[in-house]
VOGU-3710 file (C-alpha; in Angstrom, 3 decimals, decimal comma):
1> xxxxxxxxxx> -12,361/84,788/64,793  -15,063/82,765/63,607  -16,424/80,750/66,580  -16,841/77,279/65,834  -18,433/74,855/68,072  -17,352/71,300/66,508  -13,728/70,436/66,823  -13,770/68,877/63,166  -14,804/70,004/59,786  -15,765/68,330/56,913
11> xxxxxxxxxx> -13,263/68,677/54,181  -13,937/69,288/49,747  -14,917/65,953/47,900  -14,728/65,934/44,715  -16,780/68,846/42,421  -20,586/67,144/43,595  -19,399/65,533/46,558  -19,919/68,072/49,325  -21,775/70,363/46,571  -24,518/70,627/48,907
21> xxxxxxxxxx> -23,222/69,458/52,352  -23,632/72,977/53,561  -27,664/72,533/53,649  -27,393/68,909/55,253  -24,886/70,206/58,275  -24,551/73,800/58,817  -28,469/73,848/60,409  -26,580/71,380/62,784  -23,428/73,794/63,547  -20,910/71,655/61,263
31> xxxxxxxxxx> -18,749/73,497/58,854  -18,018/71,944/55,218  -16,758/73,106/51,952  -17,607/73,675/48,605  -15,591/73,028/45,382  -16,096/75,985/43,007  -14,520/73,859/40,465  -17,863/73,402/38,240  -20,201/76,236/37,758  -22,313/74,135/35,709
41> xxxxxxxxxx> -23,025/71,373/38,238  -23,905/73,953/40,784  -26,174/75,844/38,498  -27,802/72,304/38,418  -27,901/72,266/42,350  -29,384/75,584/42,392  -32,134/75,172/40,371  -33,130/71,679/42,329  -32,786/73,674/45,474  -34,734/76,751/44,217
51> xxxxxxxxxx> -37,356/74,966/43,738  -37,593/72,724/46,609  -37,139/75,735/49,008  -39,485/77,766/46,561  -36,870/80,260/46,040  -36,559/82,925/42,962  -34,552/81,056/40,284  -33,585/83,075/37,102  -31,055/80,783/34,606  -27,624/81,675/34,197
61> xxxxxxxxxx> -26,862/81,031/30,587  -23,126/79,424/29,875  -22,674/82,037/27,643  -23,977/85,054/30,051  -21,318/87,452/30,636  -19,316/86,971/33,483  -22,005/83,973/33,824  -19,244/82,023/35,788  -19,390/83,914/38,536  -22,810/84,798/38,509
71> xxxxxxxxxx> -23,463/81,452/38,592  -21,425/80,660/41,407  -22,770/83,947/43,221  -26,128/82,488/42,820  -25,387/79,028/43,872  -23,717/80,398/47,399  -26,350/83,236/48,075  -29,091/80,096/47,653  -27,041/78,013/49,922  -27,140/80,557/52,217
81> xxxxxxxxxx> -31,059/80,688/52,233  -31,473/77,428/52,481  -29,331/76,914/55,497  -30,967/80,461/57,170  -34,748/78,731/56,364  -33,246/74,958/58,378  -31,329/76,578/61,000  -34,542/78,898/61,839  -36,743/75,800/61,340  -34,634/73,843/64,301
91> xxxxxxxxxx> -34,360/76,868/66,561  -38,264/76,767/66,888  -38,733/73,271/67,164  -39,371/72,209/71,042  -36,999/70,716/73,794  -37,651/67,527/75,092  -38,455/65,906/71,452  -36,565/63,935/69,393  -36,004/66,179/66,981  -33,383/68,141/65,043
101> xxxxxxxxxx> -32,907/70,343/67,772  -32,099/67,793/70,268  -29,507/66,211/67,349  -28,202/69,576/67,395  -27,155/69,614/70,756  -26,464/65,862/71,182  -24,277/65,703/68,279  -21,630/69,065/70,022  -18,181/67,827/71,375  -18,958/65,385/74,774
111> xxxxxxxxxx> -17,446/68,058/76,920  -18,797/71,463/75,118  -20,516/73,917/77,463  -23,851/74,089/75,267  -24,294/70,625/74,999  -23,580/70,009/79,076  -25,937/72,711/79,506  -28,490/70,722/77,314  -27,948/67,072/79,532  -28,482/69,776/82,256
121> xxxxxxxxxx> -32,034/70,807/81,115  -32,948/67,332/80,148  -32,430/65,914/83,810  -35,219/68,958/84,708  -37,856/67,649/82,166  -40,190/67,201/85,089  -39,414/70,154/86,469  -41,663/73,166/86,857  -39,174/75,845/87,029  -37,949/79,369/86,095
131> xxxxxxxxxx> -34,165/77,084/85,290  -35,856/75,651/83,037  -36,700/78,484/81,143  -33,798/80,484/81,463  -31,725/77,744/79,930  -33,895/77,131/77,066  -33,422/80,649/76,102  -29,722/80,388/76,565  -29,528/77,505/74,265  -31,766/78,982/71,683
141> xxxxxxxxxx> -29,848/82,299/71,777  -26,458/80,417/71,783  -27,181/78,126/68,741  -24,956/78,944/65,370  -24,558/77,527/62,051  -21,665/75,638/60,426  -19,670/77,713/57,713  -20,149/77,787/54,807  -16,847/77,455/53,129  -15,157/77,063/49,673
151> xxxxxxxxxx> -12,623/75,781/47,511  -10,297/77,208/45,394  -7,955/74,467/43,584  -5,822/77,654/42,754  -4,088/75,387/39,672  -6,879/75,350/37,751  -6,741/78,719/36,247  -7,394/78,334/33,365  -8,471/80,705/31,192  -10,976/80,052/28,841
161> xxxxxxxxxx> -10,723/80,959/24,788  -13,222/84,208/23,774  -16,658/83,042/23,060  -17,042/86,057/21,157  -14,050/86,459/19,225  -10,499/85,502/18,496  -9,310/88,111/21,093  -7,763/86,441/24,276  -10,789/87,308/26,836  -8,880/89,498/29,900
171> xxxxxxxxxx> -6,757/87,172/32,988  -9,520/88,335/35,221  -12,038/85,923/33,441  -9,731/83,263/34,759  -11,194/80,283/35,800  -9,882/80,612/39,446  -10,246/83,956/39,589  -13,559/84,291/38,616  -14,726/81,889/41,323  -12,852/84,006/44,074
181> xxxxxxxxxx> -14,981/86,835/42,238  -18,272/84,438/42,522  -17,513/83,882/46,487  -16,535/87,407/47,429  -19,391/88,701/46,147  -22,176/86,429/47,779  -23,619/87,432/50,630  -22,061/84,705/52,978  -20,323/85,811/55,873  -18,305/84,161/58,639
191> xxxxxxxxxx> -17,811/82,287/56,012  -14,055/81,072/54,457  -12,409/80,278/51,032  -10,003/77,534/51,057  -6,952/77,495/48,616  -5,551/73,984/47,891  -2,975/72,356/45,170  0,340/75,115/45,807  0,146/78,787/45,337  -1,281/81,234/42,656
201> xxxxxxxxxx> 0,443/84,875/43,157  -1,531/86,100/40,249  -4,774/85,058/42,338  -4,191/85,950/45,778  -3,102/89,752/43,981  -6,200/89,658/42,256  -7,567/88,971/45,593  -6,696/91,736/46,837  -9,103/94,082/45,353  -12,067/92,821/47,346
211> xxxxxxxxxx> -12,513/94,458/50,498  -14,352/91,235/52,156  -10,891/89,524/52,907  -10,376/92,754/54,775  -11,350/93,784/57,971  -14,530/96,754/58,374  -13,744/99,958/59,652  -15,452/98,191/63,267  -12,616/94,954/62,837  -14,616/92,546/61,415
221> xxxxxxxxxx> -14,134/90,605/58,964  -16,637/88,673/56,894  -14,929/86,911/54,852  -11,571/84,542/56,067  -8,571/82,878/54,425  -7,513/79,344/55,043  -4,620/78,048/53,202  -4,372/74,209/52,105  -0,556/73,400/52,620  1,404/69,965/52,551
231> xxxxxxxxxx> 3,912/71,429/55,341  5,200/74,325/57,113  6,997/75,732/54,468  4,539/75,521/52,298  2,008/77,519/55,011  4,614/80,189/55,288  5,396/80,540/51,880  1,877/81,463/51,383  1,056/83,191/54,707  4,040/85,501/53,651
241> xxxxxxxxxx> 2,549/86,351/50,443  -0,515/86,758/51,798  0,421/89,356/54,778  2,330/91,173/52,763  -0,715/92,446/50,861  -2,759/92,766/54,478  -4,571/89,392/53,892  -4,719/87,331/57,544  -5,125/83,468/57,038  -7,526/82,225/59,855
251> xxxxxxxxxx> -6,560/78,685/59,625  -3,471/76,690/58,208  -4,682/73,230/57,070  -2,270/70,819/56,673  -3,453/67,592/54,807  -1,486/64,311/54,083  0,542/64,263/50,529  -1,086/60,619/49,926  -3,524/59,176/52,481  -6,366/61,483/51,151
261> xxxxxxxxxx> -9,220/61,957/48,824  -9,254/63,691/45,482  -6,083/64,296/43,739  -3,356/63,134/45,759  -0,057/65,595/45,846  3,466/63,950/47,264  5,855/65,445/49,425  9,306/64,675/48,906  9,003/61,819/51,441  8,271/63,474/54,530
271> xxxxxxxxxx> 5,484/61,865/56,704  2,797/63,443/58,131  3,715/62,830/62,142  6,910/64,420/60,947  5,787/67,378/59,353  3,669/67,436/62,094  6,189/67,152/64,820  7,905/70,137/62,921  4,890/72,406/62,869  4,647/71,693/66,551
281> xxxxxxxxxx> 8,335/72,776/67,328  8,242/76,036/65,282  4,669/76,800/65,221  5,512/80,149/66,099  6,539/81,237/62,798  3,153/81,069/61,554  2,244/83,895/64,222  4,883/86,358/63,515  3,399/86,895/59,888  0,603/88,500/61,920
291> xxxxxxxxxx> 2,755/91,623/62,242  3,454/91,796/58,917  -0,822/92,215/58,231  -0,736/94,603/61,469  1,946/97,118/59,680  0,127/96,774/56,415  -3,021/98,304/58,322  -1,260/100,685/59,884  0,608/102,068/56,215  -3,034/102,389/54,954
301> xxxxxxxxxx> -4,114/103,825/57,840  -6,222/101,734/58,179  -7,737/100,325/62,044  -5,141/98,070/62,766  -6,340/97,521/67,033  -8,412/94,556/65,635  -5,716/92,740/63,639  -3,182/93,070/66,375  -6,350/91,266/68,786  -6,521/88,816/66,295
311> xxxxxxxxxx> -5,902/84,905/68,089  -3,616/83,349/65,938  -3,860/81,344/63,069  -5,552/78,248/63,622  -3,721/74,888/62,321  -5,791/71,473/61,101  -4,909/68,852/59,802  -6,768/65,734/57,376  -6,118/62,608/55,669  -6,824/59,499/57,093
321> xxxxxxxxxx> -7,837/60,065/60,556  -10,096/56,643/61,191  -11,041/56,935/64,868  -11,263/59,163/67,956  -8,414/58,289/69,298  -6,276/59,557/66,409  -7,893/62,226/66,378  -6,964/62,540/70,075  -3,137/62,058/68,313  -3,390/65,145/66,547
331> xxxxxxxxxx> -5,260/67,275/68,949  -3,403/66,710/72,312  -0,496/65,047/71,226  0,523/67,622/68,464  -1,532/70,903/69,709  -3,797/70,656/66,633  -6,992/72,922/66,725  -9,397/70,408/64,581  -9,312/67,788/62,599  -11,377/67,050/59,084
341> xxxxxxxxxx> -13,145/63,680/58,122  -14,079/63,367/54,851  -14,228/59,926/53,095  -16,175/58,060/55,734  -19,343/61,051/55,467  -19,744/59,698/51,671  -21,316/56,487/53,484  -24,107/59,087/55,170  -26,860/59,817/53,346  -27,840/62,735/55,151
351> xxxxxxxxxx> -24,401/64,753/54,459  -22,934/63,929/51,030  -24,778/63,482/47,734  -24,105/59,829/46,977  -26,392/57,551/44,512  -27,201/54,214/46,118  -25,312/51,966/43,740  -21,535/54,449/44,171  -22,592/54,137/48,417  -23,047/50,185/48,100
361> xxxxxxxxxx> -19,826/50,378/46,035  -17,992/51,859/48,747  -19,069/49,973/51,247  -18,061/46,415/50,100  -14,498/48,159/49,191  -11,629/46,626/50,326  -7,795/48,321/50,551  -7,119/46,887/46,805  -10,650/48,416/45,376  -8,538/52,015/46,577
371> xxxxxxxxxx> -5,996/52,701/44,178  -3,661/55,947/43,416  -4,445/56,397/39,740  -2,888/58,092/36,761  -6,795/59,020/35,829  -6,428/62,744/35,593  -5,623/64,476/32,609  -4,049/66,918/35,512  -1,126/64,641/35,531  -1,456/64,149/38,923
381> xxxxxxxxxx> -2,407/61,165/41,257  -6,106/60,963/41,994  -7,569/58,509/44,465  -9,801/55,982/42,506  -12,438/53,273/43,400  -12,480/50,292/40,951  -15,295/49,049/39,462  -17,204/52,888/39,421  -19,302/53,620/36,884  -16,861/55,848/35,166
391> xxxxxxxxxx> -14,582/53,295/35,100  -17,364/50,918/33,510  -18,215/53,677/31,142  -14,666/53,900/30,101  -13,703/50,267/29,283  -16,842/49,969/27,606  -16,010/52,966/25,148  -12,706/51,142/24,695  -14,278/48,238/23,338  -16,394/50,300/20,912
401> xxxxxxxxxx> -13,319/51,455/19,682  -14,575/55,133/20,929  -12,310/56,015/23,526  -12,091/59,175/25,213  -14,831/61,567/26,807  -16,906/64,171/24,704  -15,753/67,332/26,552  -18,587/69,471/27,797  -17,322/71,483/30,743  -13,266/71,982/29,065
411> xxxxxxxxxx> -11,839/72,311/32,760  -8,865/70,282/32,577  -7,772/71,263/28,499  -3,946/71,731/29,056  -2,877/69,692/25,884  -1,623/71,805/22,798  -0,367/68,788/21,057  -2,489/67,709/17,987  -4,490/71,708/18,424  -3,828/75,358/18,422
421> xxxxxxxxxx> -6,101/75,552/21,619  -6,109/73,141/24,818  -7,575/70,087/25,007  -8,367/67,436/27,699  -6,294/64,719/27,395  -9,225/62,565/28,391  -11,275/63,650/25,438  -12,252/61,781/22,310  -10,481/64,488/20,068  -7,015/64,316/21,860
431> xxxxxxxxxx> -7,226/60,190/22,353  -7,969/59,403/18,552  -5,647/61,301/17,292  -2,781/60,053/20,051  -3,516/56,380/19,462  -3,335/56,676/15,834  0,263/58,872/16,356  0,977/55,632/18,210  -0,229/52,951/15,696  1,765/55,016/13,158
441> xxxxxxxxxx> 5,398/54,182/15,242  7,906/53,027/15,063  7,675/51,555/18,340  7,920/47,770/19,316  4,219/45,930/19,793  4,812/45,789/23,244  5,992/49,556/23,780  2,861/50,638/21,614  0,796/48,570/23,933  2,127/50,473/27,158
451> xxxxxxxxxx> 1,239/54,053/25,296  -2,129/52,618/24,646  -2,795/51,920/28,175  -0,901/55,169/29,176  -4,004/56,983/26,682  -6,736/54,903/28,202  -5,914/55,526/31,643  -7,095/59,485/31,562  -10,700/59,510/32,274  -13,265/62,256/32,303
461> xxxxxxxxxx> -13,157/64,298/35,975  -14,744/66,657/35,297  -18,899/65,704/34,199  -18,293/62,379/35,819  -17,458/63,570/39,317  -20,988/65,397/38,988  -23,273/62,810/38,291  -23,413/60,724/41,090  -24,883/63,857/42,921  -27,597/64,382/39,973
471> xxxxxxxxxx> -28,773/60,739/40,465  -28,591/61,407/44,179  -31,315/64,510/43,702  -33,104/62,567/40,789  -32,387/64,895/38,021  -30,870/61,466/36,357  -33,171/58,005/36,947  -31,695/54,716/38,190  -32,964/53,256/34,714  -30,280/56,041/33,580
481> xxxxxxxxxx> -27,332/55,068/35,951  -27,843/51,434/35,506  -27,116/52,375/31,352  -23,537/54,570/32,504  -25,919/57,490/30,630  -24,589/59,020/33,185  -21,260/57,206/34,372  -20,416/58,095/38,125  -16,576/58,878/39,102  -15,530/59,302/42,692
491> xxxxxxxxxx> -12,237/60,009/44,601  -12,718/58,563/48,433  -9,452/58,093/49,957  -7,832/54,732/51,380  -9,724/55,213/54,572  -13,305/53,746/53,588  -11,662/50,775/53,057  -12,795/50,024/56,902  -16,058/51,610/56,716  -18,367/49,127/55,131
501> xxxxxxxxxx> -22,038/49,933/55,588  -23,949/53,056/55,264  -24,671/55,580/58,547  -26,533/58,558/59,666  -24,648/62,006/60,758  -25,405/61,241/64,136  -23,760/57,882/64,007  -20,588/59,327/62,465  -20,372/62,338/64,717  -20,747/60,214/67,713
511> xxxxxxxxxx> -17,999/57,789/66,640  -15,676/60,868/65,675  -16,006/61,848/68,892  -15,533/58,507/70,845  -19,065/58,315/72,189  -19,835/55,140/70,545  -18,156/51,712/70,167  -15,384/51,953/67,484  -17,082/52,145/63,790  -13,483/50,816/62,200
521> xxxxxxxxxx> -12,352/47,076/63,460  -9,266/46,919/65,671  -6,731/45,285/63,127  -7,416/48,557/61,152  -3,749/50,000/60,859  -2,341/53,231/62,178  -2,900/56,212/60,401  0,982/56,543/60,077  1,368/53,378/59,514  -1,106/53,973/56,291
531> xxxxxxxxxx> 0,903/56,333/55,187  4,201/55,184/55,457  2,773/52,029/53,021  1,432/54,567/50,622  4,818/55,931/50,266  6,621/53,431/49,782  4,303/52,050/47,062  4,861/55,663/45,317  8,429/55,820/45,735  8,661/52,143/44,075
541> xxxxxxxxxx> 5,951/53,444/41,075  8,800/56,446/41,052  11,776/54,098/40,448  9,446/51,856/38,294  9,060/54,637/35,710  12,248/56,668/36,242  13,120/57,970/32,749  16,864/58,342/32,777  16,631/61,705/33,990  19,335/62,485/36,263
551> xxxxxxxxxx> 18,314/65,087/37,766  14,954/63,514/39,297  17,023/60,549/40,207  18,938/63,087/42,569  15,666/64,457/43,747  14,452/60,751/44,679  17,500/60,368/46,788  16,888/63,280/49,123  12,770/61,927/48,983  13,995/58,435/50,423
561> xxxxxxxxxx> 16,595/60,169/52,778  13,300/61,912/53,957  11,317/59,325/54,037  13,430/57,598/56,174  14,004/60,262/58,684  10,195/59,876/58,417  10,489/56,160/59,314  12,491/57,012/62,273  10,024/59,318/63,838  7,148/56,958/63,402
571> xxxxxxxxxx> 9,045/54,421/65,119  9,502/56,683/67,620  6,043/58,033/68,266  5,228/53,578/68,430  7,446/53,290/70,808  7,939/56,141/73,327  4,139/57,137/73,131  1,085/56,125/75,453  -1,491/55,201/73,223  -4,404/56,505/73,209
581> xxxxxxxxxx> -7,583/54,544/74,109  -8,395/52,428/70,832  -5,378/53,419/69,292  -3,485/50,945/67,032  0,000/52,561/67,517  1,063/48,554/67,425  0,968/48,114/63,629  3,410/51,183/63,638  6,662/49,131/63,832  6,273/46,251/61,737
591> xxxxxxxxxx> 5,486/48,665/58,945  8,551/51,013/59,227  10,663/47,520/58,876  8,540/46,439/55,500  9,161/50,087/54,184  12,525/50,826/55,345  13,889/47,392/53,500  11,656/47,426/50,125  13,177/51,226/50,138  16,339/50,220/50,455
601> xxxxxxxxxx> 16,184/47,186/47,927  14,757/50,381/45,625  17,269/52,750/46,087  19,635/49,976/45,192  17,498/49,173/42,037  17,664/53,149/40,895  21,185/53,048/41,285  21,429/50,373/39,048  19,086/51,966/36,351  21,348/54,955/36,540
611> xxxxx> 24,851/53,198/36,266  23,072/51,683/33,084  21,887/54,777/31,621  25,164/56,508/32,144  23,837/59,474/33,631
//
């Protein structure tokens, strides 16, 4: 098992986002993943990088073949250098300095052994002694970098039409699968890829051919699976797929359906302190898939003593943790091995790649700046900020009576409707030729208007989520940004809302781990009290829009039976728990009573849509 010295990690954002978080933290011993959406951006990071590090950089034409995952090989193996060149810089830097090496060890967990051993060696500054030396060659020897890690948003596989000919190109060229090609092939190790967004059985077989998700002849194993899952069945639907083909997940990370970043995906009402609660009861499924991987070993005669050593599967969670003492929640209360904060680290500088005028944006945000948007030409929720530069970009295109993105990077084409091949439904070609479909119905004025807006609402994800990170390194000026030349998008989730200026790593880390006064101000509700408001505003959008369809009105039944089962555990966990120090468990209640009537008074209004639709 990978040993990891932080109890958090620092989760995907976006495709730029985290892009290069790897070479602000791992020096420091903090793990953070990649998206391995865009091969393009990071070709873009790598040459920026290159040549700051004065590394080798040979271009990776879009057209190379295979160029996809060369590219992304590239990208990773130069990550890796760069952290390797930081890490060895900080090792040889001296003790008592403020430096990075005392940030190193000031920033570990208050009660990790390292960083007690550190406080230890700074009380002997004046000392003349052969202590002194022997623990500043422990602490040197014992330092380690954060992981490296990746993701893998295993539903966009898309595979991409034949550059050189009208023959489909083969499913291996994939656009998921040539990432996990990209990854396994770098030269990271200890290192994990992270699969998000459901399950991809063609994937995870095609996995299988690379022997770095497998463990060496000597039981190690250089490469490690975490799986991305919304709730225990979904972990064990995939941790069963998994084992059966010998693949061990190291790490089950369970993230809230709607109090996240990025694209947002719903359970069917469930909570997260219930899904949590569940995991804790029956956490012991999770480890009896380990003897499926052991038996697969052992048929391929393989050295199976290492896999049956194994410690079991870790289990995180993320998605709106605000404050140490929720993190406490999930850590002592529920048995949860680490936690990840992501939204509040795009207000650091020194960790995620955010232009000035996107930060500042983000900092004056309030909770109605934070919306759940239809933006995505996915289809599915995505976490907006109002007033971004893509959004400016956008309305202004609108008004030139040019809507719609020119589509450079084709990740999200899934339309066949006015074209033989996909297209983005955010794109100029798809949006001309859908508002003119609607101009040209027979629709009322006022039900054209409503497919207008549905059009206009699909923005471009994919070269706007990138930009911001370009400004951030300079490859694009200020004069630029300031002209939406290059329009920034980004996907925080509701949780900046109460972060509202900008801070260093050390700031952050020290408030994730309760050393400082809390960052967040004390009305600042619950987590699960978050959460439970988010879900009720979707299940209302849900019974807004219902469609006549029977069949999802019977599914929305069960979802508000869930939720409130869901609603009676939070009140629960208000009212039976101790809080812990800082923690706001007293906005819990009055927010199960707002959601548990306006569901009600919604269930009653979908009941009436139906008995009118005669379904």
């Amino acid at each position: 098992m990978f040993p990891t010295l932080h109890t958090f990690h620092i989760p995907v954002m976006g495709t730029c986002y985290t892009a290069d978080t790897p070479a602000r933290v791992a020096p420091f011993g903090i793990s953070s993943v990649v998206s391995l959406v865009d091969d393009i951006l990071l070709e873009r990071f790598r040459k920026i990088y290159a040549k700051k590090f004065d590394l080798n950089y040979e271009p990776i034409p879009q057209r190379e073949p295979d160029g996809r995952a060369k590219r992304i090989t590239a990208y990773l193996n130069t990550l890796a250098d760069v952290v390797q060149i930081k890490f060895e810089q900080i090792k040889k830097q001296p003790f008592f300095q403020k430096n990075d090496k005392a940030k190193y060890f000031e920033m570990l967990p208050t009660a990790h052994p390292l960083r007690l051993l550190y406080l230890k060696l700074m009380g002997l500054k004046d000392e003349n002694c052969s202590e002194k030396n022997e623990i500043e060659t422990k602490l040197n020897q014992s330092m380690l970098q954060g992981s490296i890690d990746v993701n893998i948003m295993v539903k966009l596989d898309r595979l991409p039409p034949n550059p050189n000919g009208k023959e489909s190109l083969p499913d291996e060229m994939s656009d998921a699968k040539t990432a996990l090609k990209g990854y396994a092939l770098s030269k990271l190790r200890n290192s994990a890829i992270v699969f998000s967004a459901g399950i991809n059985q063609s994937l995870y077989n095609y996995m299988a051919q690379f022997k770095e998700f497998y463990r060496s002849t000597t039981g190690e194993i250089g490469k490690r699976i975490i799986v991305k899952a919304s709730d225990l069945r979904s972990a064990l639907i995939q941790g069963k797929f998994l084992a059966r083909k010998g693949l061990e997940v190291s790490e089950y990370r369970i993230e809230s359906g709607l109090n996240c970043g990025g694209h947002a995906f719903p359970s069917q009402g469930q909570l997260l302190p219930a899904i949590l609660n569940e995991i804790r009861a029956q956490r012991g499924l999770l480890h009896q898939l380990h003897e499926t991987v052991v038996k697969f070993y052992e048929n391929k005669g393989w050295n199976a003593d290492a896999v049956k050593e194994a410690p079991p599967a870790r289990v995180t969670v993320q998605g709106g943790i605000g404050n140490y003492a929720e993190s406490l929640r999930m850590q002592e209360y529920y048995g949860i091995d680490g936690v990840g904060w992501g939204s509040p680290f795009l207000l650091c500088p020194e960790v995620s790649p955010v232009d000035k005028d996107t930060r500042d944006l983000l900092a004056k945000a309030g909770e109605d700046d934070l919306y759940m948007s239809n933006s995505s030409p996915l289809n599915v929720y995505f976490n907006n900020l109002r007033g971004s530069g893509s959004e400016r970009w956008h309305k202004k295109q609108i008004e030139l009576g040019k809507p719609g993105s020119p589509c450079t990077k084709n990740f999200l084409q899934n339309n066949t409707e006015f074209s033989e091949f996909p297209v983005c439904t955010a794109s100029r070609f798809y949006q001309e030729r859908k508002l003119k479909q609607i101009d040209e119905s027979s629709a009322s004025a006022e039900e054209k208007a409503a497919a207008r807006e549905r059009v206009y609402e699909k923005q471009c994800i994919c070269d706007h989520l990138g930009n911001s990170g370009l400004i951030f390194l300079g490859e694009y000026s200020t004069e630029q940004a300031a002209d939406l030349k290059a329009p920034q998008s980004i996907c925080p989730g509701p949780n900046i809302a109460w972060f509202n200026r900008e801070y260093t790593m050390q700031e952050m880390v020290d408030h994730i781990y309760g050393r400082i006064p809390d960052l967040t101000p004390p009305e600042r509700p619950h987590m699960f009290a978050k959460e439970a408001q988010m879900y009720g505003d979707w299940f209302a959008l849900q019974v807004n829009d219902w469609n006549s369809d029977k069949d999802y009105a019977a599914w929305l039944r069960v979802a508000a039976n869930n939720f409130n089962k869901s609603l009676d555990y939070c009140l629960e966990v208000a009212n039976e728990s101790t809080p812990f120090p800082g923690e706001n468990l007293e906005s819990i209640a009055p927010r199960v009573e707002i959601e548990r009537n306006r569901l009600e008074k919604n269930l009653e209004i979908l009941e009436w849509k139906v008995s009118r639709s005669g379904t």
